[in-house]
C-alpha positions as CSV (number, residue, x, y, z in Angstrom):
1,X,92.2,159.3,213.1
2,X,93.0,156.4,210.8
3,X,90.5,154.9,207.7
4,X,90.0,151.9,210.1
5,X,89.0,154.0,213.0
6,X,86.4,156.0,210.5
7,X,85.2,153.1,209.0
8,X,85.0,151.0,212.2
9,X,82.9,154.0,213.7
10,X,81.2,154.2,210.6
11,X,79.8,150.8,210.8
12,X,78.6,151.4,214.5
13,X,76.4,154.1,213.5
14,X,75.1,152.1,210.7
15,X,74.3,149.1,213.3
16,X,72.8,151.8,215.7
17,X,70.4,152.6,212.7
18,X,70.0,149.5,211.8
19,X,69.2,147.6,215.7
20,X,65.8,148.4,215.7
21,X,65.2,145.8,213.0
22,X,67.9,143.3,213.5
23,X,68.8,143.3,216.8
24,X,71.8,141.6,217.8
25,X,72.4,141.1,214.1
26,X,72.6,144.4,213.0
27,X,76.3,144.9,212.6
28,X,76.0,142.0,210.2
29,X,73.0,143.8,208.3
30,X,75.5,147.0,208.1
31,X,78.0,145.3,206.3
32,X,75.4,143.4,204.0
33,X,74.3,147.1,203.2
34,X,77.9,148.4,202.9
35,X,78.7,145.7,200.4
36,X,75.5,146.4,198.3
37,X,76.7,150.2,198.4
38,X,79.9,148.9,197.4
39,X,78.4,147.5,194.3
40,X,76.2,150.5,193.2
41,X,79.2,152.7,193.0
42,X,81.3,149.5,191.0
43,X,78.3,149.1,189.1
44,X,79.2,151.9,186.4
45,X,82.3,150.0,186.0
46,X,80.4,146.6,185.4
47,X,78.5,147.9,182.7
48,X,81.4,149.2,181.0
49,X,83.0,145.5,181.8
50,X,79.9,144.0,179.9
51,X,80.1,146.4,176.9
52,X,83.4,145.5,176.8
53,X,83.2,141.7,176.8
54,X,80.3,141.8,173.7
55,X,82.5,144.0,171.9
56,X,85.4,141.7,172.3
57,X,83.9,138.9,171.1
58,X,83.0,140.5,168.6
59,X,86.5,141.1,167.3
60,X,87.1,137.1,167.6
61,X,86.9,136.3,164.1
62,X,89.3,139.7,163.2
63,X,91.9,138.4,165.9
64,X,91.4,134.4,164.3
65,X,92.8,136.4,160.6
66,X,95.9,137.9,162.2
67,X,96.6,134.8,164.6
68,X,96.4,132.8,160.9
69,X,98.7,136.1,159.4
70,X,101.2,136.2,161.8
71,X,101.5,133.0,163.2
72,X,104.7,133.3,163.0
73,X,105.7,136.0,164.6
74,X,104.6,136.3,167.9
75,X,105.7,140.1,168.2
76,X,103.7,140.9,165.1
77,X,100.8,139.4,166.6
78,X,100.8,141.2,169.6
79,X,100.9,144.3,168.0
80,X,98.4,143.5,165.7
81,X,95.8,142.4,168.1
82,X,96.6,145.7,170.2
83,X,96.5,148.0,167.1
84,X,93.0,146.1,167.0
85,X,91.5,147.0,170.3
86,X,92.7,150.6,170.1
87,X,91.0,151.0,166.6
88,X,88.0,149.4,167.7
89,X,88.0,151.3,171.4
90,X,88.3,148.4,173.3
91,X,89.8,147.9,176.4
92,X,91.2,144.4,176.9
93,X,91.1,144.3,180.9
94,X,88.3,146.5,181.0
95,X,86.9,143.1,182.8
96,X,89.3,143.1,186.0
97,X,88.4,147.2,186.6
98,X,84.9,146.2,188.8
99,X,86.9,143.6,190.9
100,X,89.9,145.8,191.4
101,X,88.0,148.3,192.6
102,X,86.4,145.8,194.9
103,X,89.8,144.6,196.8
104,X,89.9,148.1,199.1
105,X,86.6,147.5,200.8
106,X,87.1,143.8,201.1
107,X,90.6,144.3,202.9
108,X,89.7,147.1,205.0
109,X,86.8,144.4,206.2
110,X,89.4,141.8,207.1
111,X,91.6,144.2,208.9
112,X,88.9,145.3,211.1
113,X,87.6,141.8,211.9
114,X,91.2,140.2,212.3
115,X,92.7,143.0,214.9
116,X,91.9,143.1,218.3
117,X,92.5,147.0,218.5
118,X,91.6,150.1,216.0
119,X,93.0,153.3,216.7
120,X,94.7,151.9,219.8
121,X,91.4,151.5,221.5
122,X,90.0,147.8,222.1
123,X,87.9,147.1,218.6
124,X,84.4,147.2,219.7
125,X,83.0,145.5,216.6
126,X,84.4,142.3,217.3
127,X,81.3,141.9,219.9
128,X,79.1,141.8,217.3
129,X,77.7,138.7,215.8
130,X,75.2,137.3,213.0
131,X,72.7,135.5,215.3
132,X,75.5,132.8,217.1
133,X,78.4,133.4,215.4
134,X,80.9,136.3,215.9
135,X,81.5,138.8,213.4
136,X,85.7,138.4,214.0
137,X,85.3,134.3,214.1
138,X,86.1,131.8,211.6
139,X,84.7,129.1,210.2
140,X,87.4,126.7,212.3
141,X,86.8,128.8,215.3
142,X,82.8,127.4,214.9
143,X,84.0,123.9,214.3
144,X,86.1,123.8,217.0
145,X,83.3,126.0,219.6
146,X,79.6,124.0,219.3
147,X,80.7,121.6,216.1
148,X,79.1,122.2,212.9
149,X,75.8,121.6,214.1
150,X,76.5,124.2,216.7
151,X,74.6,128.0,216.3
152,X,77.7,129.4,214.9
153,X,78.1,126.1,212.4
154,X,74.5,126.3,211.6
155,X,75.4,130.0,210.0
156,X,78.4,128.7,207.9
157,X,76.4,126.3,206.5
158,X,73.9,128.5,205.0
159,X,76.5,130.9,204.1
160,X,78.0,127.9,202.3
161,X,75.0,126.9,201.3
162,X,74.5,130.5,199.3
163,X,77.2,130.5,197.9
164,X,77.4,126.8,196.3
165,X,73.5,128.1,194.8
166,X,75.1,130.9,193.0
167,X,78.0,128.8,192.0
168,X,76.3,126.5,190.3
169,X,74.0,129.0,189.1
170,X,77.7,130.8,187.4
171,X,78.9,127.3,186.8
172,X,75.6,126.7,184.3
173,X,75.5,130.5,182.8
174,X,79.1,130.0,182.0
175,X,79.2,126.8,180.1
176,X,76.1,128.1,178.1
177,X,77.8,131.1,177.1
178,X,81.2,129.2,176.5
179,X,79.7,127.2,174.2
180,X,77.8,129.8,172.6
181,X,80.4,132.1,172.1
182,X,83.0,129.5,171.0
183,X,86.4,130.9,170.6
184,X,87.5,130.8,166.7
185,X,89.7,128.8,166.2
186,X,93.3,129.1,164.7
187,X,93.3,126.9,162.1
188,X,91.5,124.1,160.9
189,X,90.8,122.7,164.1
190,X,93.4,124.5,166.4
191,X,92.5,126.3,169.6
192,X,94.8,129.5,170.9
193,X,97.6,128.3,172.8
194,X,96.2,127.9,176.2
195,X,92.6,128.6,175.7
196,X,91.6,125.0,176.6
197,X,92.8,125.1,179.3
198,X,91.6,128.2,180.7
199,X,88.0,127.2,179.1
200,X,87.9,124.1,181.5
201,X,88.6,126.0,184.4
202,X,86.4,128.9,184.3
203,X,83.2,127.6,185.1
204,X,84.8,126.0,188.2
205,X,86.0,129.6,189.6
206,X,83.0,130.4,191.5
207,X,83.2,127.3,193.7
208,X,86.7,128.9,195.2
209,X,84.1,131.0,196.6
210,X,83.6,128.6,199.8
211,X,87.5,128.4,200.6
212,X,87.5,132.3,200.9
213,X,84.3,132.1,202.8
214,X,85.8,129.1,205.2
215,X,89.0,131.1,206.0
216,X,88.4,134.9,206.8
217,X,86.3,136.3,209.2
218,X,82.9,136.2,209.0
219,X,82.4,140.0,208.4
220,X,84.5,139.1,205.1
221,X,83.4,136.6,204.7
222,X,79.5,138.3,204.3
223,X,81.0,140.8,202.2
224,X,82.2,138.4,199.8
225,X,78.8,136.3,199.9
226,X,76.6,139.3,199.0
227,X,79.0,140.6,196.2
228,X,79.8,137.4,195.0
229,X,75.5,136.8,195.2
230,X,74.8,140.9,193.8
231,X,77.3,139.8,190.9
232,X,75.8,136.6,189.7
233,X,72.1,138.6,189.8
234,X,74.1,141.7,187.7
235,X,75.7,139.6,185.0
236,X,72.7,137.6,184.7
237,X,70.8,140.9,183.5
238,X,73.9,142.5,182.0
239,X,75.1,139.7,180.0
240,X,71.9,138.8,178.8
């Protein structure tokens, strides 16, 4: 038996355990539940991932006195700043770890959602929906069914609606802590290369959020509004 047959069964018991309370809906409460389990077991990894980032900025103003020592030598600088981080034990993509770790479940979600067939055996969980719209269906396949007004448009919008709260919600708690962590700078009045650029962009990623949302299936596309939501809630109190 394949991991998409296990996990596709999987879900039907949890949906079975789960009807009583939901309903028709309760596929769509399983994987709202598998996400959040999802997250407990990342959540380890988060905490190290905020530990981390506090600790790195605290080495800004060490990394600012070799950028202004080695300037000119890019090689000497990279060591240096590496040397740095192993002194000091910290990891400098300790950050990515939580979301890495998040890509299996996400991907195992879309495959299920996006096939017709698991196991060779016709994929029973593409019956199930959240209220009118199907669990397998898109957010074109609800524009193009009832319109966007429609039952299955009405439960993109709120999904959309979600997750443009919690990006401007990310959008506001980034700027604040951009600007009170400002990066030190190189020299009298000189960024690192790049930095400004990346610094504008940031507070802007959470917004990508509503193309994912719009172009995998809904099953994804509720895993990603709940750990997208879960996250913005667990920085909030981590970062704090």
């Amino acid at each position: 038996m394949s991991v998409f047959s296990v996990f596709a069964n999987l879900v039907e018991h949890f949906a079975d355990l789960l009807h009583p309370l939901f309903g028709a809906s309760a596929a769509a409460a399983a994987i709202v539940l598998f996400t959040a389990l999802v997250r407990l077991l990342v959540h380890p990894l988060s905490r190290a991932a905020a530990k981390g980032q506090k600790a790195r900025t605290a080495l800004q103003p060490k990394i600012a006195e070799l950028r202004k020592t080695h300037k000119k030598d890019p090689e000497k600088l990279k060591e240096a700043v590496l040397e740095l981080h192993a002194e000091e034990k910290v990891s400098p993509v300790s950050g990515c770890l939580p979301s890495l770790f998040q890509m299996p479940a996400f991907f195992l979600l879309y495959h299920l959602f996006s096939n017709t067939s698991v196991g060779g055996q016709a994929n029973e969980l593409l019956t199930h929906q959240l209220f009118a719209a199907p669990l397998g269906g898109r957010w074109a396949d609800a524009l193009g069914g009832g319109g966007m007004f429609g039952g299955a448009g009405l439960v993109y919008l709120g999904l959309f609606a979600v997750v443009a709260v919690v990006a401007a919600f990310n959008y506001r708690r980034t700027k604040r802590m951009m600007a009170t962590n400002n990066p030190v700078p190189v020299a009298d009045g000189e960024q690192v290369p790049g930095l400004g650029a990346v610094s504008k962009v940031m507070p802007f990623m959470s917004f990508f959020t509503l193309f994912t949302v719009a172009v995998v299936p809904l099953a994804a596309a509720l895993y990603v509004v709940t750990s997208t939501t879960w996250s913005a809630v667990e920085r909030a109190a981590l970062y704090s």
